[in-house]
C-alpha positions as CSV (number, residue, x, y, z in Angstrom):
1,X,20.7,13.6,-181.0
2,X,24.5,13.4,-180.6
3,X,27.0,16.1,-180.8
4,X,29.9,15.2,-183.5
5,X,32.8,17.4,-183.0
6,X,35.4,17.4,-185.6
7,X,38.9,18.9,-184.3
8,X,42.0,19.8,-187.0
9,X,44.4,21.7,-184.4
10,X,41.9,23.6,-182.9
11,X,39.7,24.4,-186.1
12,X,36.3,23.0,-184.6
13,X,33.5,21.7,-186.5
14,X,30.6,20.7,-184.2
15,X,27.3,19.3,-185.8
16,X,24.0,17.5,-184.3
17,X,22.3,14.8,-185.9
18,X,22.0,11.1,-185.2
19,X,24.9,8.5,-185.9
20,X,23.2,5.7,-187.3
21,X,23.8,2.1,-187.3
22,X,24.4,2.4,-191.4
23,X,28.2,3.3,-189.6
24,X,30.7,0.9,-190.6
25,X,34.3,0.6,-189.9
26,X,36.5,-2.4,-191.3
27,X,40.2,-3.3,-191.0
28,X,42.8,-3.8,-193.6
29,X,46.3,-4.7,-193.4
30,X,48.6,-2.2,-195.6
31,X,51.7,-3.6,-197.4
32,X,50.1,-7.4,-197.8
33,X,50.3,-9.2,-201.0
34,X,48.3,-12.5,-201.6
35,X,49.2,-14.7,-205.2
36,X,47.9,-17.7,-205.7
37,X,49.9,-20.2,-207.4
38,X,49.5,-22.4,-210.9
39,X,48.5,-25.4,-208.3
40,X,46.1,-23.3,-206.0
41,X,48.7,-22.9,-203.5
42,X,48.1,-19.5,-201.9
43,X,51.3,-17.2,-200.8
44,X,51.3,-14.5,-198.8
45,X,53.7,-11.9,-198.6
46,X,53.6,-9.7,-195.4
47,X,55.7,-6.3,-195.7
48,X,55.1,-5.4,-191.8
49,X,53.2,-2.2,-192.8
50,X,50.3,-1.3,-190.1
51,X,46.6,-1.9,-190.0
52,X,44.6,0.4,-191.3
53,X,40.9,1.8,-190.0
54,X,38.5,2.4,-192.7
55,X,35.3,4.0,-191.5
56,X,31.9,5.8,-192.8
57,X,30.3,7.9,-190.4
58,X,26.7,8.4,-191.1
59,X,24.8,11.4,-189.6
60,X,21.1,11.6,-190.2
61,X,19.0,14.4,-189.4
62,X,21.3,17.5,-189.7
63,X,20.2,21.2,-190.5
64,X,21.3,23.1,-193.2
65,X,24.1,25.4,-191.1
66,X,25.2,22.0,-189.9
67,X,25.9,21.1,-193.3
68,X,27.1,24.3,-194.5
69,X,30.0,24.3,-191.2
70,X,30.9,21.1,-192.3
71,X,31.1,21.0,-196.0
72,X,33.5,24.5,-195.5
73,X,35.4,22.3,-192.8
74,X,36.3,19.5,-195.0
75,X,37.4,22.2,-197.6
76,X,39.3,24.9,-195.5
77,X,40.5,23.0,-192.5
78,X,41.1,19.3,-193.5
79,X,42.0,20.4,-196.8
80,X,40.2,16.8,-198.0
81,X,42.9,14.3,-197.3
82,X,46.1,16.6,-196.0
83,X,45.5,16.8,-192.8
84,X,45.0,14.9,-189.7
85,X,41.7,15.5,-187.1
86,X,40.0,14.1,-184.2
87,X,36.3,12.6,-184.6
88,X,34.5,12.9,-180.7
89,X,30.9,12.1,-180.5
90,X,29.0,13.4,-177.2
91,X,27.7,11.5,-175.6
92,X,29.5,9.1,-176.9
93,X,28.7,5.9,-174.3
94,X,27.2,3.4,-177.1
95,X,29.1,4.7,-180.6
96,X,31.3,2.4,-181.8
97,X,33.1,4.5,-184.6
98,X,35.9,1.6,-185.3
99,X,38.1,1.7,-182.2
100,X,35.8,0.2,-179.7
101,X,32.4,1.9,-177.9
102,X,32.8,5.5,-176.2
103,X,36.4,5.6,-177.6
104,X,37.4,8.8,-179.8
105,X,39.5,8.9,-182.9
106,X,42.5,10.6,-182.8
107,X,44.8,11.2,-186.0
108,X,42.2,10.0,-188.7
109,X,42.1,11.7,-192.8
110,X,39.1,12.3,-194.7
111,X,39.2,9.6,-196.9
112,X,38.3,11.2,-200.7
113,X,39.9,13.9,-202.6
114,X,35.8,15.6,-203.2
115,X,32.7,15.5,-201.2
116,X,30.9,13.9,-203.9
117,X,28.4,11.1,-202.3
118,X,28.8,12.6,-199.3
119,X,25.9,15.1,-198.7
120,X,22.5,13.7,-198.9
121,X,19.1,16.5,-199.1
122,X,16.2,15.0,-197.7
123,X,12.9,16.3,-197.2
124,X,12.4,18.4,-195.0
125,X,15.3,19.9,-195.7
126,X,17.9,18.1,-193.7
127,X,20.8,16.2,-194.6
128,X,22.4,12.8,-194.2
129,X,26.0,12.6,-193.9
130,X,28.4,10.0,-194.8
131,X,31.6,10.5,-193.7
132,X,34.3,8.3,-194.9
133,X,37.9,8.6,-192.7
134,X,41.0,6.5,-192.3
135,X,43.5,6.0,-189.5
136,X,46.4,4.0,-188.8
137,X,45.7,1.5,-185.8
């Protein structure tokens, strides 16, 4: 069991459960525009906007209060996608949640307007989480 601590200027979320290897985390590079021409040519244009960190945190096996502190969290402290957090997983040696393993993120948004999708019941009455965040790299 690992210890995810979600941090929005000192408005602390902590739940337990397992991060799972379902996790996944890609790349994308904002402000890039790709055309490909009448002969198959391909053109890219690159407006020097930053890379982007997409990522979905799943969290098996959390109880009921877990859920509860964290659905309120997203709601009341994040405020969905206003405002920025910290994602810290203890311990935290072998979880890779996009940046590299063991290394926390700093400055990421929940990445929906609604929690739809993103609580799971299962029996016996513990959840499965997937979180979905975004960060500038």
């Amino acid at each position: 069991m690992v210890d995810v601590v979600f941090n929005q200027s000192g408005n602390v979320c902590g739940i337990v459960g397992e991060v799972v290897y379902a996790t996944d985390f890609w790349f994308e590079k904002n402000g890039q525009v790709q055309y490909i021409t009448g002969d198959s040519a391909i053109v890219v244009y690159d407006y020097s906007a930053p890379e982007m960190l997409f990522a979905e945190l799943v969290v098996k096996n959390v109880s009921y209060a877990d859920f509860l502190l964290l659905q309120t969290w997203i709601r009341e402290k994040a405020l969905y996608r206003l405002n920025t957090f910290t994602i810290t997983c203890n311990p935290n040696t072998y979880i890779n949640l996009g940046l590299g393993r063991g290394v926390n993120i700093t400055n990421a948004h929940y990445n929906k307007s609604d929690t739809e999708g993103i609580f799971k019941i299962t029996p016996p009455g513990i959840y499965e989480i997937k979180f979905p965040f975004v960060r500038t790299v």
